[in-house]
C-alpha positions, 0 to 999 in steps of 0.5 A: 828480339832474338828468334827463338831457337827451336829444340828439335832442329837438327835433331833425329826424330825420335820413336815417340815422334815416328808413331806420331808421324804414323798417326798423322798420316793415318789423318790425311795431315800434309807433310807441311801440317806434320812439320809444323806439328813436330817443329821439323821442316817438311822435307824430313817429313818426306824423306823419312815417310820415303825411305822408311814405307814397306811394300803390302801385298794380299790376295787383291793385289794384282796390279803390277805397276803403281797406283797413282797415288802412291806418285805424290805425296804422301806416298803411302797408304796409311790415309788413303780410304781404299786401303781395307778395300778389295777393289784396290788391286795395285801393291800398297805402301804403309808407313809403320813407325816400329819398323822405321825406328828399327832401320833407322836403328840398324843406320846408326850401328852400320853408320859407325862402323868401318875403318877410323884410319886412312888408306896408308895407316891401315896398311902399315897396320897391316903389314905390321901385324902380318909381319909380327904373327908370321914370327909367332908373336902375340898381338900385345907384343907386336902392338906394345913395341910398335908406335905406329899402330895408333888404334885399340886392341880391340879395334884390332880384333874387330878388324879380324872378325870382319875379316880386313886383314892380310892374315886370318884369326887362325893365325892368331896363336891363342884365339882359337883356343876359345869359344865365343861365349853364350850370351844369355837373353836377359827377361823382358816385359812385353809391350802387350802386357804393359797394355792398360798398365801404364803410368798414365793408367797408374796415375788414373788409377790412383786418383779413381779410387782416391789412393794416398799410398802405394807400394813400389817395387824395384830390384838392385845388382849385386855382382853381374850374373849374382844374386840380386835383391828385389825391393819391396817400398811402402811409399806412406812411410818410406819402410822397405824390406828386401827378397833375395833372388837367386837370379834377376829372372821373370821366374825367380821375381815371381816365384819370390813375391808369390812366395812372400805373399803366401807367407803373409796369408799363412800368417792371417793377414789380408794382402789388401790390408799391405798392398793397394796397388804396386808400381815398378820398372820394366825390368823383366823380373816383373814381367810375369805380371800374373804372378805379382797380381793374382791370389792363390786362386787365379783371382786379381787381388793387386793392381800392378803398373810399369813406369815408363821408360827410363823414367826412375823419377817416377818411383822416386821414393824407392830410388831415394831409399836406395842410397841408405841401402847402398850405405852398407852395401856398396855398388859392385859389392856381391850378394852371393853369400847373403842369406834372407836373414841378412838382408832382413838385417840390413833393412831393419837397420835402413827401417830404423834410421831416424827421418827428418820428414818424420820429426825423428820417428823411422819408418819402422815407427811410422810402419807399425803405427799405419799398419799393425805392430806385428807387421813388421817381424812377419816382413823380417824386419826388427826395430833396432835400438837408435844407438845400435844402428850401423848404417856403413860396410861395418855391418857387413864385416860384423857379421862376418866375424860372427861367422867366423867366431861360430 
């Protein structure tokens, strides 16, 4: 019989595998035990716990030299029994996965830079490019009439930011004529808000209080740094209504579903009657978890969970639904003309499509029968006729001729 191969063999650790290194040690496991736990061989254990311990000082600290048993293994203090106590005065060594996963990332960038030429290439690059500037030509010039310069534009530029060649970026004609451009931090979840917000806690949740439906939230791009459009998807019968966003921020996300809930309210409907419990990714237009659980009051009225990590399979349904929207619009396709009563449009034709899991009936149908017939035109949605129902770019270009016309 063959030896079965292990997966994790020549393989780096992962984060999840760190903080499982970080919580084995915290036990007193050996490195062998650890090994065995991770199918990984026992010396990357040590050279990882190694490389990776920080220095710990406090007001205790005393001792200048090294406590001894810090000079085997494991090396660190994360199971040691004096490590919270004060009469150990010597300097401690703790091994903490966030930091590990974080050097072990800076590794890999630092690890693949440099230059993907040999010695006397670069230099023929070098004098090449020197040469072509001191005559006043533009890079693309020198490059295009010069076989021998086998890296990239790109690469080139690189290699003058670092600062690898004979002549500077000042000598470039046109490259300081323009300011490096500002590169906005887009929004993100804090791990500290997803506490008790899981998947595993949605999963718990759901099965608690006995759900059969929920509501999954998700947001799709239009053109870079558009506007985008957060999706709102009733898993019990696959019905989805879209809310236009000026920008994929926290602020707008939670400014629009507070406003879409609000509009609901006004309307006499009761939020628990629509929404048991919400899931959606980790994009950072949810992150104002608040804003999407809470009533007017400050009160929590929806549970809200987050998937994990690149995991969209999680809220499959959504992702699914997607494709009918992607139908009539297509990736890449701007939404910055768009108005809500577009997207309402949209949706009511993707709400109106015939389903096979439904026996013919759409979600619209199945909407109004679960829920209430008024239901749908509080959301924006209207029933459209099956023999009027557009589901390509046609659409689109319909309503712009309409606009055209008026």
């Amino acid at each position: 019989m063959a030896k079965k191969e292990n997966p994790n063999k020549n393989k780096h650790l992962t984060g999840e595998q760190r903080k499982e290194v970080e919580e084995c040690l915290a036990k007193r496991m050996t490195f062998k035990a650890i090994g065995r736990f991770l199918e990984k061989d026992p010396t990357t254990i040590s050279y990882e716990v190694k490389h990776h311990r920080t220095e710990h000082r406090n007001g205790f600290t005393k001792e200048t030299g090294t406590c001894p048993r810090l000079l085997k293994a494991p090396y660190v203090c994360n199971g040691c029994p004096q490590k919270h106590s004060a009469s150990c005065r010597y300097v401690r060594y703790y091994y903490r996965a966030d930091v590990a996963q974080s050097e072990y990332k800076t590794l890999l960038v630092e690890a693949r830079e440099g230059i993907p030429l040999n010695k006397q290439a670069f230099y023929d690059t070098d004098r090449i490019i020197t040469d072509g500037l001191k005559k006043g030509q533009h890079l693309y010039h020198i490059m295009a009439n010069s076989p021998d310069i086998t890296c990239s534009k790109s690469t080139v530029y690189r290699h003058f930011k670092k600062g690898y060649y004979s002549a500077s970026v000042l000598d470039l004609p046109r490259a300081v004529k323009f300011k490096p451009r500002k590169q906005k931090k887009m929004d993100y979840v804090p791990a500290g808000v997803k506490v008790g917000r899981t998947h595993d806690d949605f999963l718990a949740y759901v099965a608690e209080h006995h759900l059969e439906r929920h509501v999954e939230l998700d947001t799709v791009i239009g053109r870079v740094g558009g506007k985008v459009i957060m999706t709102v998807h009733f898993t019990a019968c696959n019905f989805m209504v879209g809310l236009l966003m000026d920008n994929k921020s926290a602020v707008e996300g939670a400014m629009k579903f507070s406003s879409f809930k609000n509009r609901l309210r006004n309307a006499g409907v009761s939020i628990l009657s629509l929404f048991d419990v919400l899931l959606c990714d980790n994009g950072g237009e949810f992150s104002d978890v608040f804003s999407f659980e809470n009533d007017d009051k400050g009160n929590r009225e929806i549970p809200l969970f987050f998937c994990d990590p690149m995991c969209s399979s999680q809220k499959a349904q959504i992702e699914k639904n997607h494709t009918l929207f992607r139908d009539i619009v297509p990736k890449g396709s701007s939404f910055d003309d768009f108005s809500q009563e577009t997207v309402n449009l949209i949706f009511s034709h993707v709400n109106s499509v015939s389903r096979s899991i439904y026996m013919g009936k759409t979600p619209y149908d199945m909407f109004s029968f679960f829920y209430n017939d008024r239901f749908p035109s509080l959301l924006g949605i209207d029933r459209i006729p099956p023999d009027r129902v557009v589901q390509s770019p046609a659409l689109l270009a319909g309503i712009a001729d309409l606009s055209k016309n008026l």
